[in-house]
N, CA, C and O atoms as CSV, one atom per row, in Angstrom:
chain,resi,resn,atom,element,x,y,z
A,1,UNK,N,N,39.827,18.686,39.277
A,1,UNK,CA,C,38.562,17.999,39.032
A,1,UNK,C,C,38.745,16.490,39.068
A,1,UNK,O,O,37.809,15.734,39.329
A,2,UNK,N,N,40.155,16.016,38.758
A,2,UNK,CA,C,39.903,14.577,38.354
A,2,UNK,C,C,40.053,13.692,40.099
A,2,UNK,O,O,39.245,12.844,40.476
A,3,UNK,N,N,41.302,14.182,40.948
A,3,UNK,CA,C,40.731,14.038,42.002
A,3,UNK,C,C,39.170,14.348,43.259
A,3,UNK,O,O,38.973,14.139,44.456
A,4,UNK,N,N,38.339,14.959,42.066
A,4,UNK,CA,C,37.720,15.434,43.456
A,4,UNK,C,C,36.339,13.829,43.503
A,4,UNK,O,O,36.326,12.896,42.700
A,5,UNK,N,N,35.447,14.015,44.604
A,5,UNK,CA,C,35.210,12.749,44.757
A,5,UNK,C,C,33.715,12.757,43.695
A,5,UNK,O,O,33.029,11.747,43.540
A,6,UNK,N,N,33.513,13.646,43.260
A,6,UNK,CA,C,32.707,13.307,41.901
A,6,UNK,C,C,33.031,13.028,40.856
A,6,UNK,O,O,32.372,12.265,40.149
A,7,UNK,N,N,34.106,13.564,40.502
A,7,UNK,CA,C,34.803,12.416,39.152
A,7,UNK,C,C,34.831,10.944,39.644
A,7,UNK,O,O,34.307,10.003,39.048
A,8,UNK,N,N,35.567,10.869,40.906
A,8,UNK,CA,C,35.853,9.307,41.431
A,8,UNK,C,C,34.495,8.401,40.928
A,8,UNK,O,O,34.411,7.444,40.157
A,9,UNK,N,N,33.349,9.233,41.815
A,9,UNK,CA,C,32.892,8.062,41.714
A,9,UNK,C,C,31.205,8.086,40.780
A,9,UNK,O,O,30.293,7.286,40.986
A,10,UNK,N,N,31.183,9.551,39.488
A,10,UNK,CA,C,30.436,9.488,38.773
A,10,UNK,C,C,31.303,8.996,37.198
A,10,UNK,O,O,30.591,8.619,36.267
A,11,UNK,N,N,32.076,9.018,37.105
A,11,UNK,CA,C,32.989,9.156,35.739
A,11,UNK,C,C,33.170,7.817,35.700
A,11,UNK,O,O,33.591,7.207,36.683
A,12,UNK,N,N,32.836,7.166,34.438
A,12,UNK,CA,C,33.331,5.550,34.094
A,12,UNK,C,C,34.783,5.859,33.634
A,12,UNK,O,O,35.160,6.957,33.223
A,13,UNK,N,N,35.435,4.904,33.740
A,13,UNK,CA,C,37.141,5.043,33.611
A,13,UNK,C,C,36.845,4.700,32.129
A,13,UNK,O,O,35.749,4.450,31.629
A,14,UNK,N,N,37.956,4.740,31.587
A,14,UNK,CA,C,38.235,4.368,30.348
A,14,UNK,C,C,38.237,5.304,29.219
A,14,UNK,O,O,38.541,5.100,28.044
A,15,UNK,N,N,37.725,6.672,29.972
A,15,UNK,CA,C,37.237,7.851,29.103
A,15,UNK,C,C,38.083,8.962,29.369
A,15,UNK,O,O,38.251,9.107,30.580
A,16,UNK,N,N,38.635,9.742,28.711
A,16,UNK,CA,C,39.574,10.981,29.562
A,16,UNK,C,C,38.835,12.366,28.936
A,16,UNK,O,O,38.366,12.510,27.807
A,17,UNK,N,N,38.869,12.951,29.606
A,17,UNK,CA,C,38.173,14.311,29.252
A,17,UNK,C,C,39.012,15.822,29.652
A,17,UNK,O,O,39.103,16.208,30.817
A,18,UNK,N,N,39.436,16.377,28.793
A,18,UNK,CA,C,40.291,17.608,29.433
A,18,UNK,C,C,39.245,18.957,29.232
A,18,UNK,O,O,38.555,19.005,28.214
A,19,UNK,N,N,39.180,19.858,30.078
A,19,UNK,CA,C,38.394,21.220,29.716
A,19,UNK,C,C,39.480,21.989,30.751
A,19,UNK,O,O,39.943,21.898,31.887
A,20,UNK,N,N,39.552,22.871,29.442
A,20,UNK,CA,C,40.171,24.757,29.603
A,20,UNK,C,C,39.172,25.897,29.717
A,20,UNK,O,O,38.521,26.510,28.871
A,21,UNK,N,N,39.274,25.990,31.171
A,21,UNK,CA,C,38.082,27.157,31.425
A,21,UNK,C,C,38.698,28.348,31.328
A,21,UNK,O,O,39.448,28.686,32.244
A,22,UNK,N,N,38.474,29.291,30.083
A,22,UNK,CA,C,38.704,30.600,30.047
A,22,UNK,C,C,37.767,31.446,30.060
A,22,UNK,O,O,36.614,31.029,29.950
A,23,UNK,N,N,37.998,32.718,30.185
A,23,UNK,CA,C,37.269,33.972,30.680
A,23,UNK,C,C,37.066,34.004,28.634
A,23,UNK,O,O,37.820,33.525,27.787
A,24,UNK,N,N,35.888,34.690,28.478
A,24,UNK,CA,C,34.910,35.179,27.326
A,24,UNK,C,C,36.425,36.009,26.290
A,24,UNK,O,O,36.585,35.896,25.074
A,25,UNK,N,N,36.963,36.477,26.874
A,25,UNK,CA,C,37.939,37.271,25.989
A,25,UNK,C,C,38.828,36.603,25.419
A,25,UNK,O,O,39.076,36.860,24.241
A,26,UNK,N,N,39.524,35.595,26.084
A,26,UNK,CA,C,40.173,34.431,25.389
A,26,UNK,C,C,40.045,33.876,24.541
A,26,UNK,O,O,41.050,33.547,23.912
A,27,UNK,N,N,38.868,33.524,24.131
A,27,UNK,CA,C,38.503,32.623,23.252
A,27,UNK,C,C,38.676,33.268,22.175
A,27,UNK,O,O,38.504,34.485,22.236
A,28,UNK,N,N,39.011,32.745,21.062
A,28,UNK,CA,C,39.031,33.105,19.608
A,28,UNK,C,C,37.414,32.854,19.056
A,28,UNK,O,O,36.540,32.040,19.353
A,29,UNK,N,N,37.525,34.281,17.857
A,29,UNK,CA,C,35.865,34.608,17.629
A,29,UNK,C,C,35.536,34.126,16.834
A,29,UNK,O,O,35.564,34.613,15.704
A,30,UNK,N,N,35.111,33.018,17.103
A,30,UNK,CA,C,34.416,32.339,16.104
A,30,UNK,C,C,32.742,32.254,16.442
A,30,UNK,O,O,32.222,32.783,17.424
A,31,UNK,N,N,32.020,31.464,15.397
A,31,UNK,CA,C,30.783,31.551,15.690
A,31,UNK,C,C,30.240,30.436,16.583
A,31,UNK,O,O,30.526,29.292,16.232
A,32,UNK,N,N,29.833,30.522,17.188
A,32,UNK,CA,C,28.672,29.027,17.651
A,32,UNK,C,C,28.287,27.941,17.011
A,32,UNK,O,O,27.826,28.021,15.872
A,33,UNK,N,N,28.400,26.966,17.551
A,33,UNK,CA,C,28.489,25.878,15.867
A,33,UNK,C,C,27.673,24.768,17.106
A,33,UNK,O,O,28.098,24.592,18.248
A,34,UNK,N,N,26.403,24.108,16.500
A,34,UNK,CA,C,26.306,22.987,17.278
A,34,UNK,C,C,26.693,21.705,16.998
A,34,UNK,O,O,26.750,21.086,15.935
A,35,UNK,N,N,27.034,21.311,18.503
A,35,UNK,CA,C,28.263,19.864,18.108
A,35,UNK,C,C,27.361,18.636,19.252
A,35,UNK,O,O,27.066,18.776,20.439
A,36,UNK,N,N,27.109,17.449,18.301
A,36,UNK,CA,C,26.488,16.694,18.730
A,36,UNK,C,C,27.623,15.466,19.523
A,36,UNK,O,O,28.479,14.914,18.831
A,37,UNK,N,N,27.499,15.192,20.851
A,37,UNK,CA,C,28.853,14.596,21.345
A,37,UNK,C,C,28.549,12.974,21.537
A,37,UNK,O,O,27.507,12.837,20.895
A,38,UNK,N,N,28.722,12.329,21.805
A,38,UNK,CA,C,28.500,10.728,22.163
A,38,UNK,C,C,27.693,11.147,23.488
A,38,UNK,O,O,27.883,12.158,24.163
A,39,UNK,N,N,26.832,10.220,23.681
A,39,UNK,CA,C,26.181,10.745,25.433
A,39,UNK,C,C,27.401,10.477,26.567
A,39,UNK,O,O,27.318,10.980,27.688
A,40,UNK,N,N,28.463,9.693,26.194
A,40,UNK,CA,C,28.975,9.883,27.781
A,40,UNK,C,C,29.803,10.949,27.404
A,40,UNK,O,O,30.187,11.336,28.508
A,41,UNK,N,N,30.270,11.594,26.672
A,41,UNK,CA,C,30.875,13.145,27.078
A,41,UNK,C,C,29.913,13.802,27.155
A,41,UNK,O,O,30.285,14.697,27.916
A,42,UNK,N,N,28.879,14.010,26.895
A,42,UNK,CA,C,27.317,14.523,27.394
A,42,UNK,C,C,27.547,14.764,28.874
A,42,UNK,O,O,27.578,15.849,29.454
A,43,UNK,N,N,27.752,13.158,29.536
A,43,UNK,CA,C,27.380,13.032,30.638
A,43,UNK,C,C,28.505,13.305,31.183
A,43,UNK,O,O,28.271,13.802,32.285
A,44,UNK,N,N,29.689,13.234,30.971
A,44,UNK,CA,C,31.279,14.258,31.527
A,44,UNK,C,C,30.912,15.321,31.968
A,44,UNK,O,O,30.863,15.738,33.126
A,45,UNK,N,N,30.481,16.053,30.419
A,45,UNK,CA,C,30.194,17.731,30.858
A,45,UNK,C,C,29.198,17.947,31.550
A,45,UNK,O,O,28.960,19.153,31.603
A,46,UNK,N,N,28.297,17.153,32.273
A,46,UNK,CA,C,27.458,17.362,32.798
A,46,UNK,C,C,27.972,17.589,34.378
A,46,UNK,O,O,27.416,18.407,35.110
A,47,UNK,N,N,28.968,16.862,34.762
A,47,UNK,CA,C,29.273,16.355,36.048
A,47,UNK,C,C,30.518,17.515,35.889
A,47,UNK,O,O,30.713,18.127,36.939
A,48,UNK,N,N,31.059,17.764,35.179
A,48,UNK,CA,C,32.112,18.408,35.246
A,48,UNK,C,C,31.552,20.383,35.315
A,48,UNK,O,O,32.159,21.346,35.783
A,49,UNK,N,N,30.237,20.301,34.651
A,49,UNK,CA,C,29.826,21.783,35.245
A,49,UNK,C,C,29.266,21.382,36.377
A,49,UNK,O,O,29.482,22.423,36.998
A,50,UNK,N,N,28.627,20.594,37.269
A,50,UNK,CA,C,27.678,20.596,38.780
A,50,UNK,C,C,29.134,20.615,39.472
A,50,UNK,O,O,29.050,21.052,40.620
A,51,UNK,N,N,30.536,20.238,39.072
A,51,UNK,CA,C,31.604,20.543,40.082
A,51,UNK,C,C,31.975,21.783,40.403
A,51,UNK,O,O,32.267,22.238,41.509
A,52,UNK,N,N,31.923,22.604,38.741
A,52,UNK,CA,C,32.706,23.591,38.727
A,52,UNK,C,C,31.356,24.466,39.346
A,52,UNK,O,O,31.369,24.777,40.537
A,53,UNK,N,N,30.354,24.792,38.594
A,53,UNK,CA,C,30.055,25.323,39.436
A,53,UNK,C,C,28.922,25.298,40.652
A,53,UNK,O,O,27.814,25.822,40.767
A,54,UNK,N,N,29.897,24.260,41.684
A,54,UNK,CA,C,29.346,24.230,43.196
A,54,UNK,C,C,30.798,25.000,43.923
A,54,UNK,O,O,30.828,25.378,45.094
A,55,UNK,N,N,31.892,25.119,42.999
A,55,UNK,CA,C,32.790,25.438,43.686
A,55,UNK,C,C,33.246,27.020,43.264
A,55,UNK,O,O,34.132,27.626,43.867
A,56,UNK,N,N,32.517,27.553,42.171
A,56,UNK,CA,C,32.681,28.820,41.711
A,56,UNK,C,C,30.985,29.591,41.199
A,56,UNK,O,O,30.543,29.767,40.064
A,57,UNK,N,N,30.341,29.925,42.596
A,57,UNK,CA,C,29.151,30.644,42.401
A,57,UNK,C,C,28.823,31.859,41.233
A,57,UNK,O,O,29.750,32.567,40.838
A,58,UNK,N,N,27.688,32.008,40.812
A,58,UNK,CA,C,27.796,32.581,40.104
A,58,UNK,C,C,28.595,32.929,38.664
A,58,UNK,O,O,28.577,33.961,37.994
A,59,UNK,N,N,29.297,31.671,38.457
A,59,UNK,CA,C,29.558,32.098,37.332
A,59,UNK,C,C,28.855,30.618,36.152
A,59,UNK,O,O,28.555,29.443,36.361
A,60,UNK,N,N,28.848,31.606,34.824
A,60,UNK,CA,C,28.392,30.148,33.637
A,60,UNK,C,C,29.372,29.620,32.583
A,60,UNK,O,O,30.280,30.155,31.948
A,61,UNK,N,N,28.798,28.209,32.628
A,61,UNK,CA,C,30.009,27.892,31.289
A,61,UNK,C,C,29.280,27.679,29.831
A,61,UNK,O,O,28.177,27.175,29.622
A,62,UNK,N,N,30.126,28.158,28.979
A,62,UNK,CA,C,29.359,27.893,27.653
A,62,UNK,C,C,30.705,27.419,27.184
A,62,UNK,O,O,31.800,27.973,27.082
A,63,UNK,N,N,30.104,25.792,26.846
A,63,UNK,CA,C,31.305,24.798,25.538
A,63,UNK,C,C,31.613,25.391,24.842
A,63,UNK,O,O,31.062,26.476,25.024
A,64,UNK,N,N,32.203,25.421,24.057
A,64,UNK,CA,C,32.767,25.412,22.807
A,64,UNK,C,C,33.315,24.562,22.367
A,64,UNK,O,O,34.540,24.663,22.438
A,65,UNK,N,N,32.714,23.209,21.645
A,65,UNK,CA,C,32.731,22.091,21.551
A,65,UNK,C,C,33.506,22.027,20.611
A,65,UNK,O,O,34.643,21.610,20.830
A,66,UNK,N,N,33.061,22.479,19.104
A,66,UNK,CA,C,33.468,22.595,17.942
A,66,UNK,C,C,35.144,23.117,17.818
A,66,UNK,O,O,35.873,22.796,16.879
A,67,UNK,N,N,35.490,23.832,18.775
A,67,UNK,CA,C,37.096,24.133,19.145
A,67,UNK,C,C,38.057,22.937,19.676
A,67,UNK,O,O,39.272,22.741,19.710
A,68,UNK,N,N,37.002,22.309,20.034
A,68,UNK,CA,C,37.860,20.869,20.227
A,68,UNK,C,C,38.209,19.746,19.943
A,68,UNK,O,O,37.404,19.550,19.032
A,69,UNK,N,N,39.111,18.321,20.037
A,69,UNK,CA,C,39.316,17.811,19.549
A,69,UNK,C,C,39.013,16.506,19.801
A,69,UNK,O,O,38.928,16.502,21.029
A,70,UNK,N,N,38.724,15.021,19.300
A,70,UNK,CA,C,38.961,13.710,20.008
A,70,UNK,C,C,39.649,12.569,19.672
A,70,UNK,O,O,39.358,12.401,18.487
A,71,UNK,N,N,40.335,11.750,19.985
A,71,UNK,CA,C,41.028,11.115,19.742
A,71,UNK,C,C,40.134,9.345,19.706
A,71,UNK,O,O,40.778,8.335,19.424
């Protein structure tokens, strides 16, 4: 993702963003929790699902925000 030419040239630098796309079974069961993010990781995950999926049809992503961390 970080080479492809929509990170290049939608993503402001200065920001790093990592996502682990796993299949539904992976994930540890926890509940749904809503997690309010700064708008530009808003706008990360925004660009970072129109990549993933233009390049993997048919399938959906659901965050799991609250599993993660920021520095």
């Amino acid at each position: 993702f970080k080479q492809s030419s929509q990170a290049r040239t939608k993503l402001r630098s200065g920001i790093e963003m990592s996502v682990h796309v796993l299949t539904t079974g992976y994930w540890p069961t926890y509940p749904p929790m809503d997690v309010r993010l700064p708008h530009e990781l808003n706008v990360y995950q925004d660009i970072f699902k129109e990549f993933y999926l233009s390049k993997y049809s048919g399938r959906r992503l659901m965050w799991q925000n609250s599993l993660g961390h920021c520095v």
